[in-house]
N, C-alpha and C positions, 0 to 999 in steps of 0.2 A: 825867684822865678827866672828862668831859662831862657832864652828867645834869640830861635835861627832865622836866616832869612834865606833863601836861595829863589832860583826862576827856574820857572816851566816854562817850557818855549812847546806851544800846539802850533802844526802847521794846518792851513783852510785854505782848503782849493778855492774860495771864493774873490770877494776882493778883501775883506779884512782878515786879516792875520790874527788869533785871539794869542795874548800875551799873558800872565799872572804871573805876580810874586807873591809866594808862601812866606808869610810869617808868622810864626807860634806864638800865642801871646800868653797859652797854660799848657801844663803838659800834666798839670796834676788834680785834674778833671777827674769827679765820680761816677757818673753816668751823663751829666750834659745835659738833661730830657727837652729845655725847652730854652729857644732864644727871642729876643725882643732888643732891636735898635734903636735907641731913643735921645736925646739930648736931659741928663741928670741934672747936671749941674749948673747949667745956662749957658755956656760958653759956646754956644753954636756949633757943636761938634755934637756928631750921633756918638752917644757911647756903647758898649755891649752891657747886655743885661740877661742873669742866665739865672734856669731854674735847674738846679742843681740837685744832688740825692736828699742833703739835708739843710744844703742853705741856697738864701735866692740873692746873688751878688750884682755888680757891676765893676767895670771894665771901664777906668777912664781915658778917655780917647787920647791920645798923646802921649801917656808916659806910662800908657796902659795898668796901672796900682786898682789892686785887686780892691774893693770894699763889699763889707756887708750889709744887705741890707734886714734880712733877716732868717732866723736858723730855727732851726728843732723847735718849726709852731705846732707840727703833727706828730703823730706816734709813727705813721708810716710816711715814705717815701714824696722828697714835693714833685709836680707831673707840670707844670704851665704858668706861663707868664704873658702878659698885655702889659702895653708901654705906649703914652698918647697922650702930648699936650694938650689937655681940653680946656683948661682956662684960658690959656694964652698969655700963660707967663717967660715962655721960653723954656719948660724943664716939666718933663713926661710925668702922665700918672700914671700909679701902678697898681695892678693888681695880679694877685696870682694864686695857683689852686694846687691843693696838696693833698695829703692822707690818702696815695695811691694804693689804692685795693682793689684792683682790678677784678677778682675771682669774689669777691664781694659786693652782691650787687643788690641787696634788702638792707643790710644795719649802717643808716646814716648816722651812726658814732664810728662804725669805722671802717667807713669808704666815702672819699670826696671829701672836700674845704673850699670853702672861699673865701680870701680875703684881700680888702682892700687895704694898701700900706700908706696910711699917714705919712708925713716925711717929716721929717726935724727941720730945722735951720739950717744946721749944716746937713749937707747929703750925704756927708760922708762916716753921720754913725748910723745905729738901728735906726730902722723906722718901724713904727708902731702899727703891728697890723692889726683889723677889725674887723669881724667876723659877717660875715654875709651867712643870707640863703644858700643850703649847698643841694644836690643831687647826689646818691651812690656813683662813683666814677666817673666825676668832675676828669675831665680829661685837655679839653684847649680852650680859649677863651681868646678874643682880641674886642678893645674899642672901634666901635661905629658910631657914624653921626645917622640918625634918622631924619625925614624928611620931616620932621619938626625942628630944627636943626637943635635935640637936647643928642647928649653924648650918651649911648648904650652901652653895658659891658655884654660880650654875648657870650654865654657859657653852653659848651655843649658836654655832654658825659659819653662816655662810651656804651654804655648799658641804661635800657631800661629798666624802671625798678624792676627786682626778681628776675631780669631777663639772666637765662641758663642759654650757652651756645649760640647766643642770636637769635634765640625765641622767647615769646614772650612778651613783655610790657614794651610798647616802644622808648625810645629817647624823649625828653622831656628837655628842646633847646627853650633856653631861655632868655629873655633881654633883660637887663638890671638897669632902671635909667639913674644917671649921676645924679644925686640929689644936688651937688656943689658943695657939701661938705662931707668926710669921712662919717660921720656918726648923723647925715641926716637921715632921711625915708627912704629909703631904693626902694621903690614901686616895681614892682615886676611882671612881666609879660612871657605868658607860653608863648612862642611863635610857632612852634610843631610838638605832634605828636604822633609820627608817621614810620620812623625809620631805625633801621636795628642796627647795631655797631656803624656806630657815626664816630668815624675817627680824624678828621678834619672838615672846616670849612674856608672858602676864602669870601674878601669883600669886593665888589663888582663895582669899579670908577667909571663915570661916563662925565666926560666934561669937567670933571674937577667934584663933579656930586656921587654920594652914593647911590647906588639902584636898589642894591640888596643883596643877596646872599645865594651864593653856591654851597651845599652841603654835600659831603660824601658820604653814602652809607650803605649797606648790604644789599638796597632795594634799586642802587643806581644814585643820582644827580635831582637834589631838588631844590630850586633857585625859590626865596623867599623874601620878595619886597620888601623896602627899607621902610616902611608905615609901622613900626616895632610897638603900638599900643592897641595895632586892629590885625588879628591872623586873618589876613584874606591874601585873595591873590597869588598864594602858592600853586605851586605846579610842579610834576613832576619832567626833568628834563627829554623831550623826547629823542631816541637813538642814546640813549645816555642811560640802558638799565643795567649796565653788568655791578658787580659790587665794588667799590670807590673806597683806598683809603687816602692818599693822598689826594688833595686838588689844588690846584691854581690857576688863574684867566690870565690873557694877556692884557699888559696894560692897553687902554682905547686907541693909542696913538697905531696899531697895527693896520697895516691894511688890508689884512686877510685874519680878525682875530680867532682866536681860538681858545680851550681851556685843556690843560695838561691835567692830567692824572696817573696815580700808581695804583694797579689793578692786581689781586683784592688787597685787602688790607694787608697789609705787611708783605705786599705780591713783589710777583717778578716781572712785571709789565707796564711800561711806561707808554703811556697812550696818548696823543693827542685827536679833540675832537675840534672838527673845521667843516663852517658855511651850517647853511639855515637845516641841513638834515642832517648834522651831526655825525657826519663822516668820521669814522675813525682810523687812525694811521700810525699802528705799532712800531715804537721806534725803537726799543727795547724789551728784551724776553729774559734778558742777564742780570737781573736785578740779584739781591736775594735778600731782603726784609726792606723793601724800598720802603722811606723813614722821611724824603726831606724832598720838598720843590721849590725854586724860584724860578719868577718869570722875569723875562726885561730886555732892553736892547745892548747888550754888555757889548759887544761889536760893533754899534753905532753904524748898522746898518739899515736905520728907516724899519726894519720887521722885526722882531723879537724872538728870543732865544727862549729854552727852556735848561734852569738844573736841576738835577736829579743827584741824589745819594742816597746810598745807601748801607747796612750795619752787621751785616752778615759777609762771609768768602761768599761769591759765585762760585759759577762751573768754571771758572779760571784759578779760584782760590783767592779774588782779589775782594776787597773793599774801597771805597772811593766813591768819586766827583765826576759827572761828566758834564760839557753843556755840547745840548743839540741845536743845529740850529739848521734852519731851511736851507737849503741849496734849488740849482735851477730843477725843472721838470716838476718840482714837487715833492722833492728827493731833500730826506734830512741828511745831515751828517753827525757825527758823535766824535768827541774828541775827549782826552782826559783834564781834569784842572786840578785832582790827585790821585794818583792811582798807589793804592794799598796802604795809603799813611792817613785815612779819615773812614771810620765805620762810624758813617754817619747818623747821630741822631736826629740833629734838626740843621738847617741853614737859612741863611737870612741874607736879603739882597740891599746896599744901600751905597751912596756915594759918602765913604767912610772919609775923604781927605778932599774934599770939595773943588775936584777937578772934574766936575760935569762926568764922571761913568761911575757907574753902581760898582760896587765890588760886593763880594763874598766873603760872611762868615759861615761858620760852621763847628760843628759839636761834635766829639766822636764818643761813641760809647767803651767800645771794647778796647779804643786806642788813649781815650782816657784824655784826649787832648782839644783844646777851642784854639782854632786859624783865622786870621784871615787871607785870604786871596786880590791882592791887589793888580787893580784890572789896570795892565799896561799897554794891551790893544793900540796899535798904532804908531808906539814910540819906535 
């Protein structure tokens, strides 16, 4: 394995200066589809965790040595991964979903998987996956705590059964609660049944607890209460109907919060919406298959940034990383953190080297490569 290192120097008319160093930690990447930051092995260090074309690996933090955790469970393509201490032993569960059949959305033999990955002793061989409840075009998944405080897996697909072009049968999100063992009961919960190509959602922290859920989908934005064994309480977000694929909220700590999104699915539009009538403030038109958001204060400026990538050339020819962040009046700004060396499939935000600021990883498709961006801001 190969690994450069260089700096990106962004200049910001504000008072923080945003910093990053690039360094490759694969360059022989299949498609990337899906990432998840977690602590494997116990050593108090997030490691990377990727779900790959036909294996779902990790990335040990420090010496970065590539392992497997598990390969060729489906016939088709794996698409998603969740990673999330829930016992509370120091070292993440996982689960992840495969047999990407997208244009198949009736024969659940072959579209959608779900499984949860036992883990060995050691971390560092296979771990034994077990087959869950799946839906046709199982598509993202992440660990939630519900307000019963058990741990939920949330599965959403991209299609409803039979759904052709976004019509049709809605989406069928689902909660899976932990039983606490691999092979006990996962009891399961619809929590919707409302919305057509649903290609991401995020989870909503207030105070350290969860509220619920933001969903992105053809019909707009529907936030779904953290109560994961009674469907009540949904709503559809107001000022928030245009079609949603990407989303992400600001952390609570904001003091103007807001929720980012990539408009429509695989769109050219990066939006943020701000204040109780969901104001919206285009801050990007130059996307082209926008793929990936994080939220957070990477400038350790008190308000919060958004990033955005995406997997396609724009009307420049480029592919890349930008992060926006508020300036005075109201007025965002946009800066690069790669420009043309990340056709981003997914990216993930997390303090990788435990100097108090989140850094950036990221996945590229067509570029074949997983980074991270070490957030140097201030040195």
């Amino acid at each position: 394995m190969t690994f450069f290192v260089f700096a990106i120097l962004l200049v910001f008319t504000q008072s923080k200066e945003p910093r990053f160093t690039e360094q490759v930690i694969d360059n022989n990447v299949s498609i990337g589809y899906g990432l998840a930051l977690g602590d494997v092995d116990g050593d108090g260090k997030p490691d990377i965790i990727l779900a790959d074309k036909k294996q779902f690996v990790w990335y040990r933090n420090g010496d970065w040595q590539r392992f497997v955790l598990a390969e060729n469970i489906t016939e088709h393509d794996n698409v998603c991964i969740a990673a999330h201490d829930i016992d509370g032993d120091g070292r993440v569960e996982i689960a992840v979903g495969a047999q990407w059949n997208p244009a198949e959305t009736s024969n659940d033999k072959q579209s959608g998987a779900v499984f949860y990955l036992e883990k060995p002793t050691d971390v560092t061989q296979p771990w034994t996956p077990v087959r869950l409840h799946h839906e046709p075009t199982t598509h993202r998944m992440r660990w939630v705590k519900g307000d019963d405080d058990k741990y939920y897996l949330i599965v959403l697909p991209l299609h409803g059964v039979g759904n052709r072009n976004g019509e049709g049968k809605a989406v069928k999100v689902i909660a899976y609660q932990y039983p606490g063992k691999a092979k006990g009961d996962w009891k399961m919960f619809t929590l919707d049944e409302s919305l057509h190509l649903t290609h991401n959602f995020d989870i909503i922290q207030e105070n350290g607890k969860t509220k619920g859920l933001y969903v992105g989908g053809k019909e707009g934005v529907l936030f779904i209460p953290n109560k994961f064994t009674a469907a009540n309480g949904k709503q559809m977000m107001r000022g928030m109907d245009q079609p949603v694929g990407e989303i992400r909220t600001a952390p609570s700590k904001d003091k103007n919060p807001w929720i980012a999104t990539i408009q429509p699915m695989h769109g050219n539009r990066l939006v943020v919406y701000s204040g109780p009538s969901a104001t919206p403030t285009v801050l990007d038109e130059d996307l082209k298959e926008g793929h990936a958001l994080a939220t957070g204060d990477f400038l350790n400026t008190g308000s919060n940034q958004v990033v955005a990538g995406w997997r396609n050339p724009n009307s420049q020819g480029k592919v890349g990383i930008k992060i926006y962040a508020p300036g005075a009046a109201g007025q965002w700004e946009s800066f690069w953190i790669d420009e043309n060396g990340m056709a981003c499939e997914d990216l993930q935000a997390a303090d990788m080297n435990g100097d108090g600021k989140p850094d950036i990883v990221a996945a590229g498709r067509a570029t074949k490569n997983l980074k991270i961006y070490w957030n140097e801001t201030g040195k």
